[in-house]
Every structure is written in structure tokens, then in C-alpha cells.
N, C-alpha and C positions, 0 to 999 in steps of 0.2 A: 668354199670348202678347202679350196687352196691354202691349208696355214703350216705355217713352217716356223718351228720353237729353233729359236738359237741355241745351242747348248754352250754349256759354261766349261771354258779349260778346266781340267785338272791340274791338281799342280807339277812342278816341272818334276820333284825330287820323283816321281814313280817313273821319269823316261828311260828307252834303254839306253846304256852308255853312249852306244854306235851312234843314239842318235839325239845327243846332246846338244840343245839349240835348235832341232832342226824339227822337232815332233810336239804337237801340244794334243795330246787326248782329250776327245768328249766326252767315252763312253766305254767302257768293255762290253764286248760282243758276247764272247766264249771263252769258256778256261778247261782246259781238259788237261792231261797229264802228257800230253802233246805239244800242247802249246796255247799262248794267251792271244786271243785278238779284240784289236781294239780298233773306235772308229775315233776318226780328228783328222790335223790337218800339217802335213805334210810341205817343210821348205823346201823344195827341190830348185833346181836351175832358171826353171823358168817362174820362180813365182811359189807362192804359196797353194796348197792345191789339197781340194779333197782326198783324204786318202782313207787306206786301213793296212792296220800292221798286223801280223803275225810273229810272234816274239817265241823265244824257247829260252832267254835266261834264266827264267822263274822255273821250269817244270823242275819234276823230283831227278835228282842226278842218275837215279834207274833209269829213265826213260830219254834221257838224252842224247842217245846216239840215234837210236829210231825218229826223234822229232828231227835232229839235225840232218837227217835223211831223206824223208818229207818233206824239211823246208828246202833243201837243194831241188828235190823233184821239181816242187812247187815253181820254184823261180825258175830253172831250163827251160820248163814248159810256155809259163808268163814273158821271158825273152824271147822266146821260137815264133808265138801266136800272137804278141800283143798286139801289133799293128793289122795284125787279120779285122779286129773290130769285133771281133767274137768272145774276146775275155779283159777282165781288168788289167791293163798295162804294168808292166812292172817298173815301178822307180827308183827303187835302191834295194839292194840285196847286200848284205853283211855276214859274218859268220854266224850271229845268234838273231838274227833280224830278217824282215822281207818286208816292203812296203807295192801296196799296189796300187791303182789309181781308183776309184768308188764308180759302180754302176748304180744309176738312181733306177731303183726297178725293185719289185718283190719277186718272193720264188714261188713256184707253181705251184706250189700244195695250197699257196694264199689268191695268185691271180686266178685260179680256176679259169682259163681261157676256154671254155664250155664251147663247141663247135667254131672257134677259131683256127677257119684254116690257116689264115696269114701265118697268124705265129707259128704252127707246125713247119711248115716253106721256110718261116726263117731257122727256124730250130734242125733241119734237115739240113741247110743250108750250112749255118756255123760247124757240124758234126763234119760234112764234106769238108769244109777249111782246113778244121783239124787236124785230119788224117791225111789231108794234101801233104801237112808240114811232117808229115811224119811220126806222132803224137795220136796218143791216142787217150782217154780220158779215165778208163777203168773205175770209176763210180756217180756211174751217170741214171744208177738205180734211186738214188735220193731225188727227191723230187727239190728241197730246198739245193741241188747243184744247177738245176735250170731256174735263169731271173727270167722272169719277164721285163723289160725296161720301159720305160715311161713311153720311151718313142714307139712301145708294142712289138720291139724284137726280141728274140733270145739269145739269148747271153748264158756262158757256161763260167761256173767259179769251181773253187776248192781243189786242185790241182795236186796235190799233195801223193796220189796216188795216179797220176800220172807215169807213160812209159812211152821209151823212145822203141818199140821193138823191130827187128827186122823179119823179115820172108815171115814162117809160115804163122809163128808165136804176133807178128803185127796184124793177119789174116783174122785169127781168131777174136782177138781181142778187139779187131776194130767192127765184129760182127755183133759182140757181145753191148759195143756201144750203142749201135743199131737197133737192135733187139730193146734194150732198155729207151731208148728214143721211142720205137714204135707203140711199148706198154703204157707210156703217158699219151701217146697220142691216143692209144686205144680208149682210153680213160676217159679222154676230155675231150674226143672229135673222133669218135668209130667210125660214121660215117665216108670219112673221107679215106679211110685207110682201104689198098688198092689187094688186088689178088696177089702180088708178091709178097706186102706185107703182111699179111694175115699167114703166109707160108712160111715167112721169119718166126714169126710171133710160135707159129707150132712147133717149131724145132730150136732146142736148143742145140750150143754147142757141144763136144766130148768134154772139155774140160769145166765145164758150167755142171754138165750130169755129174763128173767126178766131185767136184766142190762141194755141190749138195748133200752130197750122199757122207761126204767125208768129214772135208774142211770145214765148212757152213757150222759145221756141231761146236767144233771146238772155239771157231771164231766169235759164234755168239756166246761161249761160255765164259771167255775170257773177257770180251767186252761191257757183254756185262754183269757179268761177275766181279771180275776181280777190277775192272777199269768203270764202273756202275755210268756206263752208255746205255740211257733206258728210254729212249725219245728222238725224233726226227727235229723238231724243231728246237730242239736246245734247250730244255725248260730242265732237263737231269729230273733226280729223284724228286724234285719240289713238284714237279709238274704230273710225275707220273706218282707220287706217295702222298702228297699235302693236296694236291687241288682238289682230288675226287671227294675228301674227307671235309674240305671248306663249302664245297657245294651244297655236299647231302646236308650240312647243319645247318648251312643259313636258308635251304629250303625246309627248314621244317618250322620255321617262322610264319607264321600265321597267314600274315600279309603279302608273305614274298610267295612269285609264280615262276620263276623261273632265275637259275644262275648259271651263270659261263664264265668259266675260270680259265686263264691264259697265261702263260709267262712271257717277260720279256727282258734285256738286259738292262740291269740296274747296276749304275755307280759301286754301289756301295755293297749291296748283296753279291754282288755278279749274275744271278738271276732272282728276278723279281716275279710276284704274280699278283694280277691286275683281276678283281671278281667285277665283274657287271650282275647287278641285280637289278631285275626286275619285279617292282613290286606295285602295290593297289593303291590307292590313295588313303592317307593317314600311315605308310611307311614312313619311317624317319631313319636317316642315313646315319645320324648321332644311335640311335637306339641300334640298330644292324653293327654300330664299329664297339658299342660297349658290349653286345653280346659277344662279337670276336672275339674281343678282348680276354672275355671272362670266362667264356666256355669252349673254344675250339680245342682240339686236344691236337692239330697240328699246329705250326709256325703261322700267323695269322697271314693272309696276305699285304702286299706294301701299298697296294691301290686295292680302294673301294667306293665304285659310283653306283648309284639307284639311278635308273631311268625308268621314264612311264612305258618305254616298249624295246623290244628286242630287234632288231632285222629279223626278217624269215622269209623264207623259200614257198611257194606255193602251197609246200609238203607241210608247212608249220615249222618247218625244222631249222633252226640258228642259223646267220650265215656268222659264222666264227670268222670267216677271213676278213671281211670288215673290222670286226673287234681285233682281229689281230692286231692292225695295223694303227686304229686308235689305242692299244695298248702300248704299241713301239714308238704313238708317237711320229705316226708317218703317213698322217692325214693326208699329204700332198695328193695321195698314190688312191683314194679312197675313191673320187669322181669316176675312175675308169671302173669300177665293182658295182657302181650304185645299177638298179634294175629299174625304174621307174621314180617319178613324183612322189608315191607318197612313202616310198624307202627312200629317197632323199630327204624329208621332212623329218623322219625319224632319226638319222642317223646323222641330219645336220646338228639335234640337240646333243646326240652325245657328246658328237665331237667339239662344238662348244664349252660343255659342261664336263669335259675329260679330265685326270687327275694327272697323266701324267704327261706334265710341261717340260721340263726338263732336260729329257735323255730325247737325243733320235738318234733312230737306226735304222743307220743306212747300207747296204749291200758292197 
């Protein structure tokens, strides 16, 4: 199950200046009006080395002092913690550039560490480092800001909203990271969670009430309104406007029983979607991509595979985070989700018979 797609350089003419020579891209991750990231592979001192960038020469010239702003956070923070082991290293920081070092791991909304206590200890763990250094994380509410890593620890990214605060403004915020700590733990290991924190979880902060009540309004109107932030996982308007409308038609094919529509980062699109169909025998996967073709009234998706079965949960219900990660192309990470034999039997044809070879994405 172990398999790992080489991805193909890019070519050089898209590197940033700063990092002329030294950068060869596989993949774009994310593009917002923030900034672009991308995965590849990074010359540094020692050698060539896994990396990923976050660049702002490309964003719209409105938005350029706010990213340049974020990417400074980002790197203070990535200088301050990196040798902690608790976040991506930072390897070269420039004025429109950041380069960090790759954690092979997925994020939690995909590892579902379901009554894993380990990883909560490590995840309580890394939080404590943090705030040792002074630092504290301020969006640890996303679930894609905690990795889970290969080696089954947690690992924290996305810094950008990071804050050095002092006395009582550090107090606050470093409770607020706690609280968001303890909601995923709530989520995916209740059990373990002790009478203190269940007394966290009941009480927010004064300025968490204030936000809600106030800030919260405008923040989500502008992000996605006017900045169309409509998804946790990155998939933007394709995932939250195209996917639902790619589903409902190609289930209404005779043959087919079930579709899961996913995005992931594509070369060429910057987000791609990846449908898995499930359909009966006498499905034909040529007959499924001329109907796309000819009838969908959104943008067709860039991957389309039929398999004889879906994964599912006891409940019957999809496990999407497997598909996820055969959509991104990041099989390696697949063995740690499987449940049982005859969900590895299933899910060893997809990943076999996956489309998309290509791109991987890696954290």
C-alpha cells in the first residue's frame, strides 16, 4: 500500500526571484489573495531537501501588506519553535518568500485519531512547547492546523496568525488555544478528557464572547464574501458550488450507487476534483466521462474513477478521509486509516487503479 508517485518539476520560469536556482516545484498546494503555496524541493546548505513555500509576489497589490505581514508572523514563529519538533523548520525567509521544511503526516479532519489517546499527549504536549517559547498559535480552531505525522505525533502548521503576546493578552490567548485543543480532543477521544477540561470546554474567554457576538459577523462576511473562503479543506467555490451538483447527476445514472466528490491541488487548475463512483456491474467509466462531458452544468471534475465499492463505517457511511488522501495522491499515509481486511481489500483496488499519479501532497 506503500506507494509513492514521484512528481515532475515544474518549470523553472514560475520560481520566485529570491529563489532563483534554489527551488524546483511539484505542486501548488493553495492560492488565496494571501498568498501562493507550493510543494517541491528546496537547495538549502545542507543538501537538497523536502520543502514547501509560501510566496506573496503573485497576490493582488491590495492585499500585499496584510500577506507581508502574515508571512513575517509566520517565520518569527517557525525561527522561535522549529527546533521544539513541534512544527515545520524554517529554512530561508526572504521579503516576498518563506520556505519550510515538510512534515510527512495528514491533518486531523483526514487522520480521525478516534480514541487515540497517544496523539492527544502528543498534541497537549507540542501546545505546552509553544507557549514555553512564548508564542502562541491563535488558529488552532481548524482542524487541517493539527498534522498528525507518520510517526503518530502532532505537529502544528499555518503560523501566519501567530502572536508573541505578553502578561495578561498572552493569558488569554494561550487559554483560547487550549480550549480549541481540547474541542478536537472532545471530538475524537471524549473519553479521555479529565474534569478540568470539560470546565475549559464550558467557559469561554471575555474576548472569545466579545468576538462572537461582534467580530465573528463581519470576519465571516468578508472572508467569504468578498475574499470567497468557503471550505476548510481548500477545495474554494469548486468544492463547495461544483462538487454537490457533480454528485447529484452522475447519481442519477441508472447504474451508479453511490458518488464522493473531493478536491485536491492540481498543477494546472490549482484545485482539482477527484469523483469516485461507485457503480453495478455493466457501469462503463467511458460511458460516466461522455455523460460529464455532455451534460453536467458545472465544470466537469479532472479525476474520474468507478470502483466496485466504497470504504464504509459500520454506519454504511463513506470514510472520505481514505479518499481523501488517494485523491492527493498520498497513499503512503493510507495503511494507518485502514479498519480491518476486507477494507484493505477494497481500498487496495482503488488505490491501484487511482487516476491521479502525478501530483502529491504533502504537508
Amino acid at each position: 500500500m506503500a506507494v509513492r508517485a514521484d512528481a515532475q518539476a515544474e518549470p523553472e520560469h514560475d520560481v520566485p526571484a529570491e529563489l532563483t536556482g534554489r527551488w524546483r516545484r511539484s505542486v501548488m498546494l493553495k492560492r488565496d489573495v494571501f498568498s501562493i503555496v507550493e510543494r517541491g524541493t528546496f537547495a538549502g546548505p545542507s543538501g537538497n531537501a523536502d520543502a514547501v513555500v509560501r510566496r506573496i509576489d503573485a497576490v493582488p497589490w491590495w492585499s500585499r501588506p496584510i500577506a507581508r505581514h502574515f508571512l513575517k508572523r509566520e517565520a518569527r514563529a517557525l525561527a522561535a519553535i522549529g527546533s521544539a519538533r513541534i512544527a515545520p523548520p524554517l529554512l530561508f525567509e526572504g521579503r516576498r518568500v518563506l520556505v519550510r521544511g515538510f512534515i510527512d503526516g495528514v491533518p486531523l479532519h483526514i487522520a480521525r485519531p478516534v480514541g487515540d489517546r497517544g496523539y492527544f499527549r502528543s498534541a497537549r504536549a507540542a501546545l505546552r512547547k509553544l507557549h514555553a517559547a512564548g508564542f502562541t498559535h491563535n488558529d488552532l480552531a481548524k482542524e487541517q492546523n493539527w498534522l498528525r505525522g507518520a510517526d503518530g505525533r502532532a505537529y502544528l502548521t499555518d503560523f501566519q496568525l501567530s502572536s508573541r503576546f505578553r502578561g495578561r493578552a498572552f493569558r488569554v490567548a494561550a487559554y483560547e488555544d487550549l480550549r480549541h485543543y481540547l474541542k478536537h480532543k472532545r471530538s475524537y477521544a471524549p473519553d479521555a478528557l479529565t474534569a478540568t477540561e470539560k470546565r475549559i470546554l464550558a467557559r469561554k474567554s471575555w474576548v472569545t464572547r466579545i468576538w462572537m457576538a461582534t467580530g465573528k459577523k463581519v470576519y465571516i462576511a468578508v472572508t467569504r464574501g468578498l475574499f470567497r473562503f468557503t471550505d476548510r479543506e481548500g477545495g474554494g467555490p469548486r468544492l463547495v458550488n461544483d462538487a454537490p451538483v457533480i454528485a447529484a447527476q452522475l447519481k442519477s445514472q441508472a447504474r451508479v450507487r453511490d458518488v464522493v466528490v473531493l478536491a485536491f491541488p492540481d498543477r494546472r487548475a490549482g484545485t482539482g476534483l477527484y469523483a469516485f463512483v461507485e457503480g453495478e456491474a455493466g457501469t462503463s467509466e467511458d460511458t460516466l466521462r461522455d455523460f460529464v462531458a455532455q451534460s453536467l452544468r458545472a465544470r466537469a471534475p479532472e479525476r474520474l474513477q468507478l470502483v466496485e465499492a466504497l470504504p464504509r463505517r459500520a454506519d454504511g457511511s463513506v470514510r472520505t478521509e481514505i479518499l481523501q488522501l488517494v485523491a492527493m495522491n498520498q497513499v503512503d499515509q493510507v495503511d494507518t486509516l485502514i479498519a480491518d481486511e476486507a477494507e484493505r481489500r477494497i481500498v487496495t483496488k482503488i488505490v491501484a487503479d487511482r487516476r491521479n499519479l502525478r501530483d502529491r501532497f504533502t504537508f
